[in-house]
N, C-alpha and C positions, 0 to 999 in steps of 0.2 A: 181764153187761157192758152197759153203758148206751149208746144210741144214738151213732155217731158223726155230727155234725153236717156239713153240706153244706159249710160253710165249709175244715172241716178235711180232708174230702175231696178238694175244690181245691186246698189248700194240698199235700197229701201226690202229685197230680196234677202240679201245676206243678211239686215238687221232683225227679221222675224223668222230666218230658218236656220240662225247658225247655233241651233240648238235641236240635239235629236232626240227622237221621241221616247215618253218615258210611261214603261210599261205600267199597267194597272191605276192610269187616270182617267181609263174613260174616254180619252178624245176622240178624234175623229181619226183614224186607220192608225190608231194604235196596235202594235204589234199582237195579234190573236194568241192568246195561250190557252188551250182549251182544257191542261191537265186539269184545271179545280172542276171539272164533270165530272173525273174519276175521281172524286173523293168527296160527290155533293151525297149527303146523306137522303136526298131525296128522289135519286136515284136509284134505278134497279136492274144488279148486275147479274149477264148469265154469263155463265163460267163454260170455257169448251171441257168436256167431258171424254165422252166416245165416242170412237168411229162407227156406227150403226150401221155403216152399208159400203162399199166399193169394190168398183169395175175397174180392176187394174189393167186395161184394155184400154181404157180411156181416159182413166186417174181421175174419176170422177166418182163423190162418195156424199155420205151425209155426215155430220157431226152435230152429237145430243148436247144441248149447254142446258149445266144447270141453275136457278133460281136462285140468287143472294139477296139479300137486304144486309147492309152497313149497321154494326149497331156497335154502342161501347163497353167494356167492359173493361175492369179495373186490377189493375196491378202493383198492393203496397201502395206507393202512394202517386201510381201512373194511371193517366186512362188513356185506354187503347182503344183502336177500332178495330174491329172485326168483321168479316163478312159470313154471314149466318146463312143456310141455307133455307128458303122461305116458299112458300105455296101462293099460289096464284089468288089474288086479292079482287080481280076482275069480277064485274056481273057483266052480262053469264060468261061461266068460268068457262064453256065451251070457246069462247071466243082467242082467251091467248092462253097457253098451252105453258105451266110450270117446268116444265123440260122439252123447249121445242127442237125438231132438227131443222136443220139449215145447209145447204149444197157447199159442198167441200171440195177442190181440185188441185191437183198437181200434172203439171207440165213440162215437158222439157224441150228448149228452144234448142239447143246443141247439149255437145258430151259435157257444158263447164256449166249452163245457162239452166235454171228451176223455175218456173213460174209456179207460185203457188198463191191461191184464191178462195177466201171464207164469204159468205154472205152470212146478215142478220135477218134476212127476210127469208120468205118461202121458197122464193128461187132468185137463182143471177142474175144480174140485169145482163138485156138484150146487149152482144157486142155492138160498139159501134167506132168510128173512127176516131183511132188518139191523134191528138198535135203534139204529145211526148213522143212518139214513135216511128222510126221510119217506116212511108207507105201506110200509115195509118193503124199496122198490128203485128202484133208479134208471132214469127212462124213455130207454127207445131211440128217438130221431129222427134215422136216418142222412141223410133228405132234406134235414138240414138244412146240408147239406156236398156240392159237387158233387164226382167221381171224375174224373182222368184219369189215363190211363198215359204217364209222358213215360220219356226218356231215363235220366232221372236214378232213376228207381223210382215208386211208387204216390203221387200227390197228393192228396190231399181241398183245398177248400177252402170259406169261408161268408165271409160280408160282412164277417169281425171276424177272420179269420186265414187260414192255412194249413198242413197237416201234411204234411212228408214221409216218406215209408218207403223208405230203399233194401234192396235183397237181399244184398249182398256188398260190403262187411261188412253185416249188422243194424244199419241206425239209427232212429231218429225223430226228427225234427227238427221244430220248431215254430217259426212266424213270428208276426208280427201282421199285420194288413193293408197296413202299409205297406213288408212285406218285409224286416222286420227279424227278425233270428234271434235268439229268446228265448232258449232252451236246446235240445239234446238228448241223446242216451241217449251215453255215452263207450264205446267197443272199444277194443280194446288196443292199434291200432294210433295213437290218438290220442295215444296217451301214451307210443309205445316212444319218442321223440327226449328222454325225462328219464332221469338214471340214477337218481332218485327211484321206489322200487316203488309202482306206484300200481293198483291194483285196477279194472276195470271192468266195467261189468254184469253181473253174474252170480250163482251162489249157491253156496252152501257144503253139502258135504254133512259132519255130525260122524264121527269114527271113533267116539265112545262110544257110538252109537246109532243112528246112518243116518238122524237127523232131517237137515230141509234148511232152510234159511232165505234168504230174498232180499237182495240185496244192489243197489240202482235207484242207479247211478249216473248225476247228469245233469251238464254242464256248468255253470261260472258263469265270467261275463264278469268282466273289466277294471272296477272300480267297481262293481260290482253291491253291492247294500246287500240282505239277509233279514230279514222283519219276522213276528214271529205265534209261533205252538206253544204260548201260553198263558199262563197266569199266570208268571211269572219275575222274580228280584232279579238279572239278570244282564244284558250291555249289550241296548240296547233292539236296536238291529244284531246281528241273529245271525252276518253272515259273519263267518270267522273262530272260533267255537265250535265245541263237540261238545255236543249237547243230548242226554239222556236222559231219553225221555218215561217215564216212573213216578212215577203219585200216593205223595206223601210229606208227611207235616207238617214243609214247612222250619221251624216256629218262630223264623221270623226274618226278616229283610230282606236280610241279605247272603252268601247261600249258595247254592249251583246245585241244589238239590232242589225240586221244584214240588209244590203242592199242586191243581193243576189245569191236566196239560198236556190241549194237544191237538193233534192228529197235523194239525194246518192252519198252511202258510206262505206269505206272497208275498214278489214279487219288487221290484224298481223299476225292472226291464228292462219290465214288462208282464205277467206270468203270478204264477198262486198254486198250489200244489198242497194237494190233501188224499188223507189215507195214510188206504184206508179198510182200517184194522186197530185190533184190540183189543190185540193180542199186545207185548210191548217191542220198543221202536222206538228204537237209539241213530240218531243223522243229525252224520254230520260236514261242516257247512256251510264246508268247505275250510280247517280247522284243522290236518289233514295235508299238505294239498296243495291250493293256493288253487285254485284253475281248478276244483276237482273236488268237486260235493255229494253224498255217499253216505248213503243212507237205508237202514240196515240194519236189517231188519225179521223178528222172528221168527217169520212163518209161511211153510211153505211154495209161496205163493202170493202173488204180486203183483197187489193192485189199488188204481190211482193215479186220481183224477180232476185235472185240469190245466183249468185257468181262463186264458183270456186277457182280458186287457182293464186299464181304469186300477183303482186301487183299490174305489171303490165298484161298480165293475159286477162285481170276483172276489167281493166281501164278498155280494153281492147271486144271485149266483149259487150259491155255496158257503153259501147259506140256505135257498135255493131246493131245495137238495140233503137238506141234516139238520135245518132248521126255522127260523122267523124267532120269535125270543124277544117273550114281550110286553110289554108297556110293565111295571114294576113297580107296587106301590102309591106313592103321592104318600110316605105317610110313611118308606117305606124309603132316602129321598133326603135323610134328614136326620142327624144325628148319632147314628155307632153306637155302642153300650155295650154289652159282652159277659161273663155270667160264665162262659159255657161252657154249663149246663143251663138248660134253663125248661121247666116239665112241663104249660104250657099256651099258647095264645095270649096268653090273657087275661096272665097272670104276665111274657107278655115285651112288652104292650102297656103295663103299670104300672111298666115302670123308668124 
């Protein structure tokens, strides 16, 4: 059989991939959306609740979540879903806890920069080296934020914002300096005056497996406009979307598969967040329920950094964090032509 030629190669390439991939068929690296866990009735949701314990020395705490089960319940001539508060169905019921705590933390990298960190399990996983991060982690400067204890719960504040933490319910609230409220973390009580079921903070644990996944629900305001998450053919305004970050070759321009998301968004209130996870990440930037951005994320561990400031000081910080890219070469800034392969420099500096 005599060589097949590169051209025909291409050609036999182009005829089986010049179609991108189509979500909810099941194939092979089909784009992951992991929202329908949060709404499998056979799962079992704990809801964050209360802060039970914290050392504002260290911003390290516990948070009580309490026990849901999904059930339906009927409205005229709608059925709804509800989440019910439920009691631990385990034998022996010693072994998982109806209201468990779980380690809670807040961090501050600079005066603009939040780290904040829930686990599902009994305690954090051991730090260990990110490949999102320069140097592998991210620095702790708590001095960069004074403590007081007021009335209202735990304050930190720096020259460029202020965080608050109350105990009862669990909140975090985030300002900027001039007292404006960015976002923060939604309880259930925020949302019991809709007859809309709307999910808040919390995580999921599977029945097929006893895995658990996060579920960072934050607020979004009246007007609020979301920018970022990556390469996308989809409105440049994320509110109002459901994004599914998974690398996929859209082959195309006008399809919601990305060939280069990433787990970083801002705001136009003032704040950006970055999702520092590997794992599928769907985020419904209030496409079920406007008020409400839900970043459901498949690991069992939540860790968020929150930027406050105007756009170029989050862009600026959130580099500061996973790396500032460097200038390219002069010639890659000129007309691209691509056939797919080149098996040298040299071969792609001669077309």
């Amino acid at each position: 059989m005599g060589k097949i030629s590169l051209s025909t190669l291409l050609l036999l390439f182009l005829a089986f991939s010049a179609k991108a991939q189509l979500q909810g068929t099941g194939v092979l690296n089909e784009p992951l959306d992991i929202s329908a866990d949060y709404s499998d009735f056979k799962n079992t949701f704990y809801l964050a609740e209360d802060l039970t314990s914290f050392d504002p020395a260290t911003g390290k705490g516990t948070i009580q979540f309490k026990r849901y089960n999904p059930a339906t319940a009927q409205a005229f001539d709608n059925m709804l879903v509800r989440l019910n508060p439920a009691q631990a169905n385990e034998f022996p019921s010693t072994e998982y806890a109806a209201s468990p705590e779980h380690p809670f933390s807040i961090e501050f990298v600079s005066g603009r920069t939040i780290r904040i960190r829930v686990a599902s399990g009994p305690q954090m996983h051991k730090s260990e080296e990110s490949l999102m991060l320069v140097n592998g982690s991210a620095p702790i400067n708590m001095s960069t934020w004074n403590y007081a204890k007021t009335d209202e719960g735990h304050e930190y504040t720096s020259q460029y914002g202020r965080v608050l933490i109350t105990e009862k319910p669990w909140h975090v609230y985030i300002f900027d300096a001039e007292g404006k409220e960015l976002t923060q973390t939604i309880h259930m009580s925020d949302v019991s005056n809709t007859y809309t079921p709307v999910t808040p903070f919390s995580y999921i644990r599977r029945a097929s497996d006893y895995s658990r996944s996060m579920d960072a629900v934050l607020s979004l305001k009246p007007g609020e406009k979301i920018f970022g998450m990556g390469e996308s053919f989809q409105s440049f305004n994320k509110r109002g979307e459901r994004v599914v970050l998974w690398t996929d070759d859209a082959n195309g321009v006008q399809n919601e598969t990305m060939y280069k998301p990433i787990p970083f968004y801002m705001s136009n209130r003032g704040y950006g967040v970055f999702m520092h996870h590997t794992s599928p990440i769907t985020v419904d930037f209030g496409k079920y329920f406007s008020g409400v951005n839900s970043m459901m994320i498949g690991d069992d561990e939540l860790d968020l950094f929150v930027f406050i400031g105007d756009p170029k000081d989050i862009l600026d910080e959130y580099t500061e964090l996973t790396g500032k890219a460097p200038m390219p070469p002069l010639w890659s800034f000129g007309f691209w032509m691509s056939r797919i392969t080149y098996f040298s420099e040299k071969d792609g500096m001669e077309v």
